[in-house]
N, C-alpha and C positions, 0 to 999 in steps of 0.2 A: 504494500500500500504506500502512494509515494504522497497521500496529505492524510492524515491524522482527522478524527473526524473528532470535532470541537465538545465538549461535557461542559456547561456551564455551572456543573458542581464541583467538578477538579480542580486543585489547586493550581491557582496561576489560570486557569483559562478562561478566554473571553468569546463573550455572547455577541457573534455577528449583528454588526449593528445592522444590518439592511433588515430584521428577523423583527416583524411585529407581530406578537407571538396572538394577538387578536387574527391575527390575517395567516400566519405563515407558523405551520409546527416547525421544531427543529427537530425533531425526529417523530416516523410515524413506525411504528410495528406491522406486522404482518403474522399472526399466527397460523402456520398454513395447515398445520394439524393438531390435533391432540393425542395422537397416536406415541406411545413412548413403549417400550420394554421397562422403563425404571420405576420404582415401587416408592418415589422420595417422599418422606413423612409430611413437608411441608409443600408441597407441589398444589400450587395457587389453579390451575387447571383442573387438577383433580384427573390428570390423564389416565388413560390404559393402553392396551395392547392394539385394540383397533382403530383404525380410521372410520371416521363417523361417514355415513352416507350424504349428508348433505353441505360437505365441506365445497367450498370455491373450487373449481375445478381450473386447468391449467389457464384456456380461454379468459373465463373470468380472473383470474390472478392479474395475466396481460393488462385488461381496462383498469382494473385498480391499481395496478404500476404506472400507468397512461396516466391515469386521474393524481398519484402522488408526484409526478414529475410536475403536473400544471399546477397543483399545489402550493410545488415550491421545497419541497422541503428537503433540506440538506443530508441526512441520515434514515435511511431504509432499512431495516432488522427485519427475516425471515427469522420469525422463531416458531415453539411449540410448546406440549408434546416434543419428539424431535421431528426436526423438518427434514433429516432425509430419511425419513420412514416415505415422504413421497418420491414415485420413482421418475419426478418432473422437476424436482430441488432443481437442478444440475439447467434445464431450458428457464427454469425461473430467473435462474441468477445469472445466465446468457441474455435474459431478455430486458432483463432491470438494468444491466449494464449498457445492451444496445441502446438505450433511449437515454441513457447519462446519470441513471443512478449511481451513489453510491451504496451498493450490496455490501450488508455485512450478516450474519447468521449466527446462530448460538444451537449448535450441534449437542444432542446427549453425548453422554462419552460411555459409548456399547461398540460393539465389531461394527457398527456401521463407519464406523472413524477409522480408517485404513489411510498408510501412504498412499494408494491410489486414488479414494477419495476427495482425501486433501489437494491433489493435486488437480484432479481433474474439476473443481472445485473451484481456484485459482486458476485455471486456463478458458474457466468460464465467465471471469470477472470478478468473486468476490475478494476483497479487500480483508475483512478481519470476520476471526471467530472469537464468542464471546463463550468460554469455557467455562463451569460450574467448578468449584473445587470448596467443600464446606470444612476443610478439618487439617490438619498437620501432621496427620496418621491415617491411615486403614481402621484403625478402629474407630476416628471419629465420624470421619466420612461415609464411611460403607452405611453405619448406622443410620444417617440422612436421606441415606439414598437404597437402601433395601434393599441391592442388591451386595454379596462377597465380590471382594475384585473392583469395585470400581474404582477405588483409590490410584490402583495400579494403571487399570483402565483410561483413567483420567491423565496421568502423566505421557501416558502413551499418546494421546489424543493432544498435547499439549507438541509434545516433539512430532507428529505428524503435521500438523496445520505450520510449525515455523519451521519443517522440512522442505514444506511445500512453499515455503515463502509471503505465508500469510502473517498477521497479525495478529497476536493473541491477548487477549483483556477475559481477565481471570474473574468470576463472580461468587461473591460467597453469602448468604443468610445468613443475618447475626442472631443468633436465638440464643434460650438457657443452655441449650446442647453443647453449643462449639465458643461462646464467648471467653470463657477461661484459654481459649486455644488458640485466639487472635494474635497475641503477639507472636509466638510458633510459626503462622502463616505468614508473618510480614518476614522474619528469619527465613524463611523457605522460598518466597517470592523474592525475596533479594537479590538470589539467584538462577531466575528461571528467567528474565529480557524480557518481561511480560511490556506491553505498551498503555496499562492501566489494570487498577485493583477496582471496581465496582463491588458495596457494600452495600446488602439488602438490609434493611429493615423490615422484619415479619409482619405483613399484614393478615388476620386470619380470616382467610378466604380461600375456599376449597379444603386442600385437607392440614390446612396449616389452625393450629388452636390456637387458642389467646392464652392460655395459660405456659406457651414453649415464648412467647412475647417476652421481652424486659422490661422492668417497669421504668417510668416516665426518669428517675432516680440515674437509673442506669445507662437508657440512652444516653443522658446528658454526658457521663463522664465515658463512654465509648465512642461518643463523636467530638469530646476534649481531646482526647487518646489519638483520633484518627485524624484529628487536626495536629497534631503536636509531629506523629509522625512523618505526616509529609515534607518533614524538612530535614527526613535521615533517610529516604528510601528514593530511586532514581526511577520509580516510577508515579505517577498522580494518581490519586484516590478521588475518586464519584461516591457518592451516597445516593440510596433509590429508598424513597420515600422514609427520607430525614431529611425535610426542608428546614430545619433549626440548624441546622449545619451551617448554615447560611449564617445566623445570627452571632453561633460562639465563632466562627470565625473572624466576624466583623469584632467581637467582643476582642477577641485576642491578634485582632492589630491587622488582620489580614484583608485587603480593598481587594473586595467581588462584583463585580459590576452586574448589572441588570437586576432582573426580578426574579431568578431559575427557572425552573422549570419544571413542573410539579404535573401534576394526573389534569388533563383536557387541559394545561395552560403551556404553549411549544410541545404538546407532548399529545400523540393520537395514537389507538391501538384498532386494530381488525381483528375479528375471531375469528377461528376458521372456518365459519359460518355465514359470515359476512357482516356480525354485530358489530358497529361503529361506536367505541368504547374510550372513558380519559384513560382509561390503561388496563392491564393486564390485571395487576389491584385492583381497579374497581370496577367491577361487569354490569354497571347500569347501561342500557343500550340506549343510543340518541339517535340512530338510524339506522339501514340496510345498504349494502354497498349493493345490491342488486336491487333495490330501487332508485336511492339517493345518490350524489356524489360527495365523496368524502368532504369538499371544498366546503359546500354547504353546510352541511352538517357539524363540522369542525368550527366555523367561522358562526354561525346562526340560532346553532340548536340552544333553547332555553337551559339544557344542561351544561353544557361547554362556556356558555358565555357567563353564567351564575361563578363558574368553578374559576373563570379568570375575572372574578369583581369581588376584590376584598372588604369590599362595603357591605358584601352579602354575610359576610363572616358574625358567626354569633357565640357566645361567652365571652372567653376570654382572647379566644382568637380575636376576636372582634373588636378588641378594644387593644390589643396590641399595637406596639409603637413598628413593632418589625410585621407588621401582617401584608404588606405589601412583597415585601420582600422574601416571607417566607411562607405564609397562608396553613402553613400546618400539614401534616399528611389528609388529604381529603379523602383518599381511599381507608386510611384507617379511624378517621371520624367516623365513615358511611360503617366501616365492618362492626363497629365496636360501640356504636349508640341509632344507627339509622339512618342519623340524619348525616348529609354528607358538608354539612357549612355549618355542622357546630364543633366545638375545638378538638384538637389532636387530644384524645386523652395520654397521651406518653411525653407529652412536652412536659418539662418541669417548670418550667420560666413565667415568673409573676407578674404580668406586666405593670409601667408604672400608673399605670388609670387606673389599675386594680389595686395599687396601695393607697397611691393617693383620693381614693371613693370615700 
């Protein structure tokens, strides 16, 4: 990959100015199946073994690539389930590139991940895979992910894709399970040339529970932790829904610019169904790619346009001094009270309206 595709939650990176995140996502997903072999405890899809019968077919993939070039949007992800359980992966990401996407994919790590794969993979245009790794062991990982072997599996899958001369940005879910394991992983990632650490925050959605969640307590001082680190590790850290990252960051001296990028604000998801979703975290649906065009619906929909207007925001979000700039995880408001514009309940932070009330 010869440009780096921009995270306005990594350290140091900046948010394309031309990018009005009303008008233009900076990244849209594509989940092309939910089809997986892997059994992962927290697996926000809730996948299985099969492909659903009324997934986007290859045709329709094409118009909705069409539709994300006119879009606008900078960053394309083919995910799942895993995406090459389809045996059209490989024309997808020939066809996303012929029209000037930039393709990237986040492949399971099963025997589907082969040196020929990877390569033939890369010959087809994509640019980077975003590989899962939750543990610093076999034993933490394997347990994440249900199946024996995937630890190994996963390494393997790591020297395939940068055999092949891909890009690889490592993903981990920060739960009760593997948090004690975090710094282990940053020792271990040290040395593997990764091109970015992406760090999940457990949303409990599909087979993910609230109770494997950290509390509000705990985020706070794992994303002090993951800020403090980024200035001993040579690659940049992303947070996925921990928009307060934003804030200790500002708190501790570090100039972020924009507003991030959080669930329906610069940020669109497709299910492999065709549900037009703010993300993968939160599966309220705001339209049909087989009736609607993303354009609309991203830009228009009562729900898209709510999740980008911080004046919708209510508690404590709402009276927040950083609500603009960080708005809270709105996927885990929705999972965790209902409502998706009342406050992040894992934030710790008191804002100053609420002391001085």
């Amino acid at each position: 990959m010869t440009e780096r595709p921009i995270y306005p939650h990594a350290a140091g990176a900046i948010r394309p100015a031309a990018l009005d995140y009303n008008v233009t996502p900076l990244v849209v997903i594509w989940e092309i199946t939910r089809a997986c072999p892997l059994a992962c405890v927290h697996c926000r899809a809730d996948a299985n073994v099969r492909r659903h019968p009324l997934e986007l077919n290859t045709e329709e993939g094409y118009r909705l690539m069409d539709q994300v070039k006119e879009l606008g949007a900078p960053v394309f992800v083919l995910t799942g389930g895993d995406p090459l359980m389809r045996k059209d992966f490989f024309d997808l990401v020939r066809y996303g590139t012929s029209i000037g996407l930039r393709v990237s994919a986040s492949p399971s790590a099963t025997r589907l991940v082969t040196p020929d794969s990877m390569a033939k993979a890369r010959a087809a245009g994509l640019m980077r895979v975003a590989i899962s790794l939750d543990g610093a062991s076999p034993e933490v990982h394997d347990a994440f992910r249900g199946v024996p072997g995937s630890y190994e599996m996963t390494m393997d899958c790591v020297r395939y894709a940068k055999d092949a001369g891909l890009e690889v940005q490592i993903g981990t879910t920060v739960t009760r399970r593997n948090v004690q394991d975090l710094p282990r992983m940053v020792e271990q990632l040290n040395g593997m040339d990764i091109s970015l650490w992406n760090a999940f925050f457990l949303v409990p959605v599909g087979r993910a529970q609230a109770d494997e969640c950290l509390s509000a307590e705990e985020h706070e001082q794992v994303l002090q932790w993951l800020h403090e680190t980024t200035a001993r590790v040579p690659f940049p850290i992303k947070t996925t829904e921990a928009p307060h990252y934003r804030r200790i960051a500002q708190a501790l001296g570090t100039k972020i610019p924009g507003n991030g990028v959080g669930d329906g604000k610069g940020f669109v998801f497709v299910s492999h169904i065709g549900e037009i979703q703010p993300s993968g975290f939160f599966p309220l649906t705001a339209g049909d790619i087989r009736k609607e065009s993303i354009a609309d619906v991203y830009r228009h929909s009562p729900l898209f346009q709510a999740l980008r207007d911080p004046n919708q925001l209510k508690g404590k979000c709402g009276v927040c001094e950083f609500r603009a700039t960080c708005s809270g995880s709105r996927a885990r408001a929705w999972s965790m009270t209902g409502d998706y514009l009342e406050s992040d309940p894992f934030c710790a932070y008191i804002p100053k309206a609420s002391v001085t009330a």
